[in-house]
Structures are given as structure tokens and as C-alpha cells.
Phi, psi and omega in degrees: 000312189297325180289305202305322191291322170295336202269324175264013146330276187317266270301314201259023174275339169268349174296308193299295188316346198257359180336132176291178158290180214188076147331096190317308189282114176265031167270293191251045160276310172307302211275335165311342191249014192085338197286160164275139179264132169243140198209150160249151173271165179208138176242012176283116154251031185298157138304350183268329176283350150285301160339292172307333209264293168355273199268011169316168182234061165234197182253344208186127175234124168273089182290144190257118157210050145289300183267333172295164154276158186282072175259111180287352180249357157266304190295307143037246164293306204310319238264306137004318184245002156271002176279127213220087199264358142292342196258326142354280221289011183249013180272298207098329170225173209289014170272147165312126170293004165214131206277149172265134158213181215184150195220140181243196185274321192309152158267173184273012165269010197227138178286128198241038195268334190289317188283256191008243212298355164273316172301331214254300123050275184271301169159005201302119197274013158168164211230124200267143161269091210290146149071052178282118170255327204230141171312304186302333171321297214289342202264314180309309171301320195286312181311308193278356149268351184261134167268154180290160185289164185272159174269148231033358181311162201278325208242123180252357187237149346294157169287133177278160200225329181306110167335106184291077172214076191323311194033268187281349185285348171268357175285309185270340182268356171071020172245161158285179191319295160322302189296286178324333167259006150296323203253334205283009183254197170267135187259143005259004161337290199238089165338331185253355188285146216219359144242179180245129136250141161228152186293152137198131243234102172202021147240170188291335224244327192272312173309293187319297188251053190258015158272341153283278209341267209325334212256349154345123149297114197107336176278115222237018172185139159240146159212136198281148183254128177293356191242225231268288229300289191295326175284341167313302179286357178244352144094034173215157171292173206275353178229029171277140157324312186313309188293298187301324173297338158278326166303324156264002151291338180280295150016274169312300182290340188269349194267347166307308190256009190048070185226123187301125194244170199216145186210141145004100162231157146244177201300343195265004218224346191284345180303329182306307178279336171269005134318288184315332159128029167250154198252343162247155201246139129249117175275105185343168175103151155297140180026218224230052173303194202275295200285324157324292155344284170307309161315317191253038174267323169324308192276320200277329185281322187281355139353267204275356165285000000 
């Protein structure tokens, strides 16, 4: 009995191997596929908005603690209460249906390696970066997300700086020690890696060299800032010809270097935008408003055509 029972074990071990891969992270599960990701912020770190964001019907939540406080012990828990162990098991495997990344206070003119690694850490799949001005900001972020590499590995450049102590990212990402530092790297650098460094563009300075940014190994989204910084910083409001020519100049360099970009949206303007090609959507607004609503009711109907 015990042999009938071993033979059919073996019998489904090259079926399970042949299994495809599975992106943990499900922004870039999407986005490896061409597709565009939608998503909303949130600065609420209640369990029940997590809970809720969990079973939202977007790809990503972007926790805000640029203006919020860092409080590393709220992202934590929030991240904690987004684990959905019903959806585990009718998934079959541990990804989430909604990816967490997060944006903090440093600018890349500042040092950000310690909030790196605290975030990264806690568990968080992808990590926004404020204020990329210089190719070298942008070269800081990918480094400072990385770990260094085992000899031979295939993609050893840029070299990584990042500390080995996972502690809660192996709780929410639902692997072990091994497993996580296989997964722990950057897409699309490493076709297998399972965080986003993201960019973000929001001065004139930034604008200038915002074709080095992009060409940077490892930068795995720029997003031009769409709200109040970047029209600041070029000295025009927030609805000039100026903001927008710059907003597709970000654009432009990312379908160049093939790096996914990311913008604002709302209900009247995203069908507009996932023509022109940009692949992260973020619907304006705080959580899962009135106005978020539509937005991305918008985007799931131009979609779907």
C-alpha cells in the first residue's frame, strides 16, 4: 500500500515542476505581461482598511508616509492585516491579491538606505522613492534594495548593499528564509525578482536627466510627480501645456527604455492614458473615495474593450 501510494506521489512531481512561475508580487505578475496596474493610496493604518484594501479589486496600495508619519511599527500591522489566507488557499499560492509598496520621506538627495531596509524588511514589494534627480539618486535606490549577490549569479550589477534580516517579509510574503532571497530582487533586472524600485520625478532637475534615470539597471517604474511638486518646481500651475509636456517627456524616456510609468488618474482622463501607454494607474484621492471609484471603474471598463 505504502509502495501504491509513493509511486503516485513521484507519478506528479514533474507535473508540479512544470508548474510556470508565479510572481509573488501581483504588480509585476501584470506588468511582465504587458498589462496595466491599478491601484489606490492610503494613509489609514487601521486593521479593517486593511482588511478591505486585501480583498479590493485593484493590483496595489500605496502607502503614504512622505507626509504621514513613519511610523514602521503601523506599516507592520497594516501589512499583517492584509494577509488573506482565504484567498491563499483558492489562489494556491501565497500571492496576494493586492501588492503593498510605499513611499517615505527621504528625497534621493538624502540618505534613504536605513528606511530601505526597514521597509523592505517589514515586507513591503515595492518601494517609491521621492524626489530622483541624478542618474546616481536612482543607481542609490536599486543598490540599496539589493542584496549582494552569491558568485556567479547571473545578474550581479549594480551591486547590492542591502542587509540580510527579512524578519516580517517572510511572514507576508509566505516563504521561507531561502526562498525570499531568491524572490527578494528587482524586476525587471532579474525577470524573477519580486520587488519595484520606483522613481520619482518631480523637479525640473529631475526632468532634465530624466533619460539617465530611466536607463539605470533595476529602476522598475518612474513616476513623474502628477500632483503639486514637479508643476512647482518648473514654476507653472498644475493644468499648463508646461506640466503636461513634461509629464510626456517622462513618458517618452520610459517607452524608450522600456520602463513602466506611472501617473495620476482620474474618471475623465484614464482612458486617455492607458492609450498613450502608461501602465501604473493610480486613482487619485485618499483610499477607496467617491472619486477613486470611478476612476478606476473607468480604467476596468477601457480595459475590457
Amino acid at each position: 500500500m505504502k509502495q501504491i501510494a509513493l509511486a503516485a506521489a513521484l507519478s506528479i512531481l514533474p507535473a508540479v515542476a512544470q508548474q510556470p512561475y508565479v510572481h509573488l508580487n501581483p504588480m509585476i505578475e501584470k506588468l511582465a505581461a504587458g498589462k496595466p496596474v491599478l491601484g489606490i493610496t492610503t494613509a489609514d493604518f487601521s486593521m479593517e482598511n486593511a482588511h478591505a484594501i486585501a480583498r479590493a479589486d485593484i493590483d496595489f496600495v500605496r502607502i503614504e508616509m512622505e507626509h504621514a508619519p513613519m511610523n514602521f511599527e503601523a506599516l507592520r500591522d497594516f501589512l499583517v492585516g492584509m494577509i488573506d489566507k482565504s484567498a491563499i488557499l483558492r489562489k494556491g499560492n501565497a500571492q496576494p491579491r493586492v501588492a503593498p509598496i510605499a513611499r517615505f520621506s527621504p528625497y534621493g538627495r538624502e540618505q534613504q538606505a536605513w528606511v530601505v531596509k526597514q521597509a523592505l524588511d517589514i515586507g513591503i514589494m515595492g518601494y517609491i522613492a521621492n524626489g530622483v534627480d541624478t542618474k546616481e539618486q536612482a543607481l542609490d535606490v536599486v543598490r540599496n534594495m539589493r542584496y549582494p549577490q552569491l558568485k556567479g549569479a547571473k545578474y550581479m550589477e549594480p551591486t547590492g548593499l542591502r542587509g540580510y534580516s527579512p524578519g516580517n517579509a517572510l511572514w507576508f510574503w509566505g516563504v521561507n528564509s531561502a526562498e525570499y532571497q531568491q524572490r527578494a530582487d528587482l524586476w525587471p533586472l532579474n525577470p524573477l525578482g519580486d520587488l519595484l524600485a520606483i522613481v520619482m520625478i518631480e523637479s525640473a532637475e529631475g526632468l532634465k536627466n530624466i533619460d539617465e534615470i530611466a536607463s539605470v539597471p533595476g529602476v522598475g517604474m518612474i513616476f513623474p510627480g502628477a500632483a503639486a511638486d514637479l508643476s512647482m518646481s518648473l514654476g507653472v500651475s498644475m493644468n499648463s501645456p508646461e506640466r503636461e509636456a513634461a509629464l510626456q517627456a517622462c513618458l517618452k524616456a520610459c517607452l524608450a527604455h522600456n520602463v513602466p510609468c506611472g501617473i495620476l488618474v482620474n474618471a475623465n482622463d484614464v482612458e486617455k492614458r492607458i492609450k498613450e501607454g502608461w501602465k501604473y494607474l493610480e486613482a487619485g484621492g485618499t483610499g477607496v473615495s467617491a472619486g477613486a471609484d470611478a476612476a478606476l471603474k473607468a480604467a476596468r471598463s477601457a480595459l475590457a474593450k
